[in-house]
C-alpha positions as CSV (number, residue, x, y, z in Angstrom):
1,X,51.1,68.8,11.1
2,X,53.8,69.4,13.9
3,X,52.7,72.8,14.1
4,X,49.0,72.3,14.6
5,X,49.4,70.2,16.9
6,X,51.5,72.5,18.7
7,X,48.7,75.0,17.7
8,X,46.5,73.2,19.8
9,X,48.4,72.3,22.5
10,X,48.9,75.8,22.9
11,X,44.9,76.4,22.9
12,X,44.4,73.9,25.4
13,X,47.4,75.3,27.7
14,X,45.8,78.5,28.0
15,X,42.1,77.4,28.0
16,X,43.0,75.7,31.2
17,X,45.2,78.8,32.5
18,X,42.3,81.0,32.2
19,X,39.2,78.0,32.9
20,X,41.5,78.0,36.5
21,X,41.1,82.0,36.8
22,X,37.6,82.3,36.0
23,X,37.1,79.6,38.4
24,X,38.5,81.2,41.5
25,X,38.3,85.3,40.5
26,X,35.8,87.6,40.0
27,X,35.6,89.8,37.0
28,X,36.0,93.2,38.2
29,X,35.6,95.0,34.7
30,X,37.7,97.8,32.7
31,X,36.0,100.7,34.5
32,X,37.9,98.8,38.0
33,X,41.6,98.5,36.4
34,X,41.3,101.8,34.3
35,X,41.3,103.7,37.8
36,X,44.8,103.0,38.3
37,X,45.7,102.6,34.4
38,X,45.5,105.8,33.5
39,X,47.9,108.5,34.2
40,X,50.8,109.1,31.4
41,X,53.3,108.4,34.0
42,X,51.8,104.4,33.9
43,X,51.6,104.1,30.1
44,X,48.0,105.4,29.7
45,X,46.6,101.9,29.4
46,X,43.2,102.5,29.8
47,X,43.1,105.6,26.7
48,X,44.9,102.9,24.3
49,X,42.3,100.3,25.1
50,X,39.5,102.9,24.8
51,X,40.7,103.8,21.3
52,X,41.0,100.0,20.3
53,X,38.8,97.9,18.4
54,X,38.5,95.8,21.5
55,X,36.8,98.3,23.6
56,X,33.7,98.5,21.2
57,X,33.4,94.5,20.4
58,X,29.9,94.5,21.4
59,X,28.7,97.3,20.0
60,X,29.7,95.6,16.7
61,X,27.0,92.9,17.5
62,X,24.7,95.6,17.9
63,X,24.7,96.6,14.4
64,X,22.4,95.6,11.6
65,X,25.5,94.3,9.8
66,X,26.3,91.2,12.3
67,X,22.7,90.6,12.9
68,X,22.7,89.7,8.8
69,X,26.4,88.0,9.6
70,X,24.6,85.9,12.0
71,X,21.4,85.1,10.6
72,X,23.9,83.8,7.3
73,X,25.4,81.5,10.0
74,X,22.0,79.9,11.1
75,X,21.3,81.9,14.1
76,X,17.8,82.5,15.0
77,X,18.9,85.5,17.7
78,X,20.3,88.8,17.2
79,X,23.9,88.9,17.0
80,X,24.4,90.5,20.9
81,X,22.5,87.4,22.0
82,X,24.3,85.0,20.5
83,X,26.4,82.7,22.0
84,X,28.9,82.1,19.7
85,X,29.5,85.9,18.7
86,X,29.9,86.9,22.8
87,X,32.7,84.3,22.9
88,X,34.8,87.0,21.4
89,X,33.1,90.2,21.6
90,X,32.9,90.2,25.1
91,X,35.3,89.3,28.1
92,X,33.9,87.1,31.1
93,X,31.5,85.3,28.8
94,X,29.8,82.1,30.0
95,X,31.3,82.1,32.9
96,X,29.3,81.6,36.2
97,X,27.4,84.4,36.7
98,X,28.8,84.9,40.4
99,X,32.0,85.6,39.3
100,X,31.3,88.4,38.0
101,X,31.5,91.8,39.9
102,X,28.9,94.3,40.2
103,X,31.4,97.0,38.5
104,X,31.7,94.4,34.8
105,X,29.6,95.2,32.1
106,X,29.3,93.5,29.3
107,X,28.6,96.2,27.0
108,X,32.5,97.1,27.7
109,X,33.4,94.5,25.2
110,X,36.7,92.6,24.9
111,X,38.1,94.2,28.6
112,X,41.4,94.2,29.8
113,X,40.6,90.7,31.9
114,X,40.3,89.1,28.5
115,X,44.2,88.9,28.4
116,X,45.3,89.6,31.8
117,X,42.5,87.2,33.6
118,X,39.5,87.9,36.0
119,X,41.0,91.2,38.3
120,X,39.1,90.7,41.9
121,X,42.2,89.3,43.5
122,X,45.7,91.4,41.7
123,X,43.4,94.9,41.3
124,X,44.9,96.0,44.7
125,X,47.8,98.4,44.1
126,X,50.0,96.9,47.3
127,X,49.6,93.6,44.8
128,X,50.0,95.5,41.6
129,X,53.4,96.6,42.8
130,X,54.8,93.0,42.8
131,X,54.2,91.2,40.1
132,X,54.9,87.5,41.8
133,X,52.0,88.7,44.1
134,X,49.9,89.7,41.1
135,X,50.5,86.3,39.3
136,X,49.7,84.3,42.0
137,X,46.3,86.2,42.4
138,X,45.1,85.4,38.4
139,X,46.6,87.9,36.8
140,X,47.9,86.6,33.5
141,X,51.3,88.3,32.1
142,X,50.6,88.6,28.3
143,X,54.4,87.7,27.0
144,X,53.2,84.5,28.7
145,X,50.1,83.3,26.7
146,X,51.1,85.7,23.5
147,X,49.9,85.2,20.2
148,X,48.1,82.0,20.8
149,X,45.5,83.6,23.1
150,X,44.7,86.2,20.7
151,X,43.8,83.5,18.1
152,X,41.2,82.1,20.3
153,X,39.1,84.9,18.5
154,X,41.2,85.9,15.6
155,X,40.9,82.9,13.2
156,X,38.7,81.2,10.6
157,X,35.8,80.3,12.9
158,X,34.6,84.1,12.7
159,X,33.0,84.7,9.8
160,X,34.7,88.2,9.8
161,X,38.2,87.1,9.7
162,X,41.0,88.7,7.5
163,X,44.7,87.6,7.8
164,X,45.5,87.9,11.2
165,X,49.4,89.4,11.7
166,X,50.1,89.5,15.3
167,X,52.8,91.8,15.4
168,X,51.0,94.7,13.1
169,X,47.6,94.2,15.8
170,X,49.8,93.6,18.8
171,X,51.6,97.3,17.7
172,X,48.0,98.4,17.7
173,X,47.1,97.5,20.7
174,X,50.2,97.9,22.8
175,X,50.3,99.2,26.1
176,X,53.4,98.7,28.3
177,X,54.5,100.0,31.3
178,X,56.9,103.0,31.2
179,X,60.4,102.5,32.3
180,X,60.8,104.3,35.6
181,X,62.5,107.1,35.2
């Protein structure tokens, strides 16, 4: 019981967090931050996320497969229309439509703004280059928000959920900065 209700302390914590981002700062969309997340000498960011899961979320819901998945659920829509798949399979969902940039699409699926919050504000390298700067301007620091945030998404509610071990998908997924040399 302790721990659930740690659990969702936690949730609420970093609902707010990121509620207070997507209230102030635009989504600028992976396209935006892969211009600068690149190169080998950064960590190659941008080629890790491409070759993760994350990067083709939506075109999951685009299948035949979750349109069955959601018409099981009760759904009367297509899984790419429906509310309660986007949650997850795509980043800046249901937020206010001006808030996001003219760059974002969608159809990029779970985006680097997912984790690291709405970009319009810390995309600028001079900000970039000091990460009090960046924080201050919405970007989220991952070791901050941690497992928790990716089990907004990876848990029971989806009906496509398999044992979630956040250090084997984190390892996946990882994409740090190189030391300088």
């Amino acid at each position: 019981m302790k721990y659930r209700n740690l659990f969702i302390v936690a949730i609420a914590l970093i609902f707010a967090v990121t509620t207070n981002a997507q209230d102030k700062f635009e989504y600028v969309g992976v396209k935006t931050c892969g211009m600068c997340h690149k190169k080998a000498d950064d960590g190659e960011q941008l080629k890790i996320w491409e070759a993760s899961a994350h990067a083709n979320a939506y075109k999951t819901l685009q299948t035949e497969e979750a349109d069955k998945i959601a018409a099981e659920k009760g759904f009367k829509t297509k899984a790419a229309e429906t509310a309660d798949c986007l949650k997850c399979h795509v980043s800046g969902h249901g937020v206010d439509a001006k808030l996001i940039g003219k760059k974002f699409k969608m159809e990029d699926g779970v985006q680097c703004e997912t984790c690291h919050g709405p970009g319009s504000e810390y995309k600028s390298k001079k900000v970039m280059e000091n990460r009090e700067e960046a924080v201050k301007n919405g970007m989220l620091v991952f070791e901050d928000v941690d497992k928790e945030l990716c089990q907004t998404c990876h848990n029971e509610e989806s009906p496509t959920f398999v044992k979630f071990d956040y250090k084997e998908m984190w390892a996946k997924i990882a994409h740090p900065i190189p030391a300088a040399k």
